[in-house]
N, CA, C and O of each residue as an XYZ file, in Angstrom:
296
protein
N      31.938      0.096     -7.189
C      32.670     -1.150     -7.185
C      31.750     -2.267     -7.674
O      30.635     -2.325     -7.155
N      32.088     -3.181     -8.630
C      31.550     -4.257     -8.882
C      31.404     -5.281     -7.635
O      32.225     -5.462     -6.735
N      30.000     -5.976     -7.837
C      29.787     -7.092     -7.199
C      28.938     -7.837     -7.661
O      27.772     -7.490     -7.850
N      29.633     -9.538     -8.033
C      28.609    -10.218     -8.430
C      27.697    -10.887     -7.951
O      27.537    -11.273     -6.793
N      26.974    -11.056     -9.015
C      25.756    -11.504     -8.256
C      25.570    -12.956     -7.474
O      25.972    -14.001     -7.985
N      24.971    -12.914     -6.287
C      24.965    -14.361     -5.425
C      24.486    -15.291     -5.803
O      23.432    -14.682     -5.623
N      24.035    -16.660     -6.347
C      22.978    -17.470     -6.617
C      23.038    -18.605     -5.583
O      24.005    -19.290     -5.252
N      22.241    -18.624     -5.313
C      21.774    -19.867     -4.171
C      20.719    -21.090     -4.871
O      19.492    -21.193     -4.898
N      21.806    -21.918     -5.397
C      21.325    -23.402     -5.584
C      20.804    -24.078     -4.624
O      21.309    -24.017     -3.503
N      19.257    -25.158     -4.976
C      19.418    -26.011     -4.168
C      18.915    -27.293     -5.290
O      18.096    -27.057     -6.178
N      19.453    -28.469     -5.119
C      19.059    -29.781     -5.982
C      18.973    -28.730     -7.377
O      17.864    -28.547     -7.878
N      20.030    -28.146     -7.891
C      19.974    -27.816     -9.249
C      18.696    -26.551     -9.612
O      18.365    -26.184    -10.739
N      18.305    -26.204     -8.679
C      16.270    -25.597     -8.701
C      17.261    -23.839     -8.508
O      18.017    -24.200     -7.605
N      17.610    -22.536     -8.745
C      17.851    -21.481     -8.438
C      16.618    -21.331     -7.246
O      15.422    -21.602     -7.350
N      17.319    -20.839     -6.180
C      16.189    -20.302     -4.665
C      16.557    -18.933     -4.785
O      15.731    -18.020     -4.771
N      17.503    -18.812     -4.875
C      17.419    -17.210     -4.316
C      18.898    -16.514     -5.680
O      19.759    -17.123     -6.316
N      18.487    -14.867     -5.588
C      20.036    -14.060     -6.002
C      19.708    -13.185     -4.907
O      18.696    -13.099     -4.212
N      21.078    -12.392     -4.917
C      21.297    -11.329     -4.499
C      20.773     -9.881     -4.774
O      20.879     -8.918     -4.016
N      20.138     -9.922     -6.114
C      19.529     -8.903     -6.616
C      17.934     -9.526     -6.805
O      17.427    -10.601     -7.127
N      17.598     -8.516     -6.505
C      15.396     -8.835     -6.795
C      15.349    -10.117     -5.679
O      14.699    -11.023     -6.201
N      15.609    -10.334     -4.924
C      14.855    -10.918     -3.504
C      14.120    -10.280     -2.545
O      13.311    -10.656     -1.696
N      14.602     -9.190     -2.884
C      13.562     -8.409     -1.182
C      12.443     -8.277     -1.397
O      11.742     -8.618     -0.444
N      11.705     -7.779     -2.595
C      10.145     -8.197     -2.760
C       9.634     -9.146     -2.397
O       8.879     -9.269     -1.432
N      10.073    -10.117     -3.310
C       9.604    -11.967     -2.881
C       9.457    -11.956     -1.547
O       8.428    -12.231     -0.930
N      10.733    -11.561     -1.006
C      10.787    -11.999      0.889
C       9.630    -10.929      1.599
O       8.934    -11.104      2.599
N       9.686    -10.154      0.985
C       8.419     -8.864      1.727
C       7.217     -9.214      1.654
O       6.424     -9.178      2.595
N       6.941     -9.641      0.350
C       5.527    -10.132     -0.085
C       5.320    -11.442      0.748
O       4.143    -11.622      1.061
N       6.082    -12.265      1.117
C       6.344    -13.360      2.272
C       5.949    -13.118      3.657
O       4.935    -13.612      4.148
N       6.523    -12.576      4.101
C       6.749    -12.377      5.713
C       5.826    -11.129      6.183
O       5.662    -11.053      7.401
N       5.201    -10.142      5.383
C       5.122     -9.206      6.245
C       3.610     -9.131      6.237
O       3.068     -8.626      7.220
N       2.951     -9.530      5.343
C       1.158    -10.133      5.626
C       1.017    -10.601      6.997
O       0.198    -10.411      7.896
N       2.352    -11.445      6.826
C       1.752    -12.854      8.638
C       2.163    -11.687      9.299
O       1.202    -11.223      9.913
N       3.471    -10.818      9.478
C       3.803    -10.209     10.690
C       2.824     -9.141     11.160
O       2.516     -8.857     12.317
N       2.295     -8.476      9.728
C       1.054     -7.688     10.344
C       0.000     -7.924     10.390
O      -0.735     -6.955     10.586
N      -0.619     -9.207     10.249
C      -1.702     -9.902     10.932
C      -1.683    -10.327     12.425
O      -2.558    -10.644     13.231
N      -0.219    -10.194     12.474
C      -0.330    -10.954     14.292
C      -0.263     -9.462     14.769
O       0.440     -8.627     14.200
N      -1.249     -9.122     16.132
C      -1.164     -7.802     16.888
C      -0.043     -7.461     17.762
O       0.187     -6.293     18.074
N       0.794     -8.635     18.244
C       2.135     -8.372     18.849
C       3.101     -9.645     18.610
O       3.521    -10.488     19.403
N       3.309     -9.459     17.137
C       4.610    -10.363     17.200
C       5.849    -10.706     17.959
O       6.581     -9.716     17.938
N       6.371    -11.655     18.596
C       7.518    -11.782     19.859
C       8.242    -12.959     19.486
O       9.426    -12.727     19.729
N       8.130    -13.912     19.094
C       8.804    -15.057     19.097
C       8.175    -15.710     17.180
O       7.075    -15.610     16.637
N       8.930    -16.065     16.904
C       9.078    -16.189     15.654
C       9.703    -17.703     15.035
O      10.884    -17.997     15.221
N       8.697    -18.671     14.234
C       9.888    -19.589     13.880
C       9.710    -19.510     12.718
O       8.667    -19.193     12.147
N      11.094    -19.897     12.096
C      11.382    -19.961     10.039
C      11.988    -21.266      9.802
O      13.178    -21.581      9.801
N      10.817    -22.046      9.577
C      11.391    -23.237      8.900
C      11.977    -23.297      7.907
O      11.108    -23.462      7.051
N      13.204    -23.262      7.299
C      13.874    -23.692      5.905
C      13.741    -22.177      5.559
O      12.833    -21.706      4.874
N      15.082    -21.258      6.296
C      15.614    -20.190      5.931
C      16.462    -19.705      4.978
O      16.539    -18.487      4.817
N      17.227    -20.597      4.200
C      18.077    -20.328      3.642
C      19.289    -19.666      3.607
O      20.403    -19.888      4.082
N      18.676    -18.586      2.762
C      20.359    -17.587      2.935
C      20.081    -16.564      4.079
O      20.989    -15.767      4.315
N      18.947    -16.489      4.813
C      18.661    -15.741      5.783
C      17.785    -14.179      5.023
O      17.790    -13.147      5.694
N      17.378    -14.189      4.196
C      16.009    -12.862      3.906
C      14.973    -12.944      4.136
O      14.359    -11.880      4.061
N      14.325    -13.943      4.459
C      13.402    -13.485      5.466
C      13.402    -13.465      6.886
O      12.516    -12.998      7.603
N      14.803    -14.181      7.351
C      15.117    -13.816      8.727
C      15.207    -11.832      8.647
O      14.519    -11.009      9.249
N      15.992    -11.691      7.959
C      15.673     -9.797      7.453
C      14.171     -9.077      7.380
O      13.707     -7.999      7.751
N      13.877     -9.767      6.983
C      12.368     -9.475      7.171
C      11.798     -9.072      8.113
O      11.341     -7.943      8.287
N      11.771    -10.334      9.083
C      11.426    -10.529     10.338
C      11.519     -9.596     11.059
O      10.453     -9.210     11.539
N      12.877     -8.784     11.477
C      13.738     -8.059     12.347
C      13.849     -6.914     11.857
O      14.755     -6.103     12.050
N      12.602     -6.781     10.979
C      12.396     -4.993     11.088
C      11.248     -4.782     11.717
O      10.617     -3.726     11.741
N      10.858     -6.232     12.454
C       9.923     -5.473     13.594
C      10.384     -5.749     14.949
O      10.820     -6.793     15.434
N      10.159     -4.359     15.563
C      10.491     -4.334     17.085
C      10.066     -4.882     17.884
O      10.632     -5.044     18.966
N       9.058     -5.282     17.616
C       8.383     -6.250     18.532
C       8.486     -7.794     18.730
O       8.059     -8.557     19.596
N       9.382     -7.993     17.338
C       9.945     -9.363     18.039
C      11.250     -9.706     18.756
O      12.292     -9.162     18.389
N      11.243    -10.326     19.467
C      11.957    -10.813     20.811
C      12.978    -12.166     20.465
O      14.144    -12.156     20.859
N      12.444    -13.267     19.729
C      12.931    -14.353     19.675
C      12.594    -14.674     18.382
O      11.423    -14.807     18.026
N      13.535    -14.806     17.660
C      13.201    -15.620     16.475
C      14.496    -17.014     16.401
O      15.687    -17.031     16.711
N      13.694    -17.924     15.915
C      14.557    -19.756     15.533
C      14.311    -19.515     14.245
O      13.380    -18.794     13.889
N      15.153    -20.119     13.401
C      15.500    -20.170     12.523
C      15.700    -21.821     12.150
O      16.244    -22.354     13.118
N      15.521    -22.498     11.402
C      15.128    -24.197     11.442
C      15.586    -24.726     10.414
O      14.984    -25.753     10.102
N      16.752    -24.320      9.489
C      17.085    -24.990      8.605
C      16.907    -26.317      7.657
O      18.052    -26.708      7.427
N      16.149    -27.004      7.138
C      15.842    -28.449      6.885
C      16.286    -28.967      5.964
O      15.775    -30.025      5.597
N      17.331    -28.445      5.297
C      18.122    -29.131      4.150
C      19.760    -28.751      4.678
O      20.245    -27.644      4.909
N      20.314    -29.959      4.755
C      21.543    -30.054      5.156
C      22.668    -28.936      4.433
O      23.475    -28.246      5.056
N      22.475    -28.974      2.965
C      23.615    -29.120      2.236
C      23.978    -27.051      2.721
O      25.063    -26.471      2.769
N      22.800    -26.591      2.942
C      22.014    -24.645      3.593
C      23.808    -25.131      4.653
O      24.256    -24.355      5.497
């Protein structure tokens, strides 16, 4: 089945698609998560469409994650 592709504008700038993000977001999030020895509580300032909240929550060891949105229009 076809599906097109997502684009996530912000101020005219492309942030994100639906296709080829999960690298970007991996190469992001998962240095810090496996530098910390027991990740549990988690904050994401200016989440967007939510992939690196995905990120985040493939580890078991966290407990709490906030999520902090800082641009209204998200």
């Amino acid at each position: 089945m076809f599906e097109p592709n997502r684009l996530v504008f912000l101020d005219g700038v492309l942030q994100s698609t639906r296709d080829g993000i999960e690298s970007y977001h991996e190469a992001l999030v998962q240095p810090a998560m496996f530098a910390h020895p027991d990740p549990k509580r988690v904050a994401i300032i200016g989440g967007g469409e939510g992939a690196t909240l995905g990120e985040v929550l493939k580890h078991n060891t966290v407990d709490t994650v906030m999520m902090i949105e800082i641009d209204e229009s998200m």
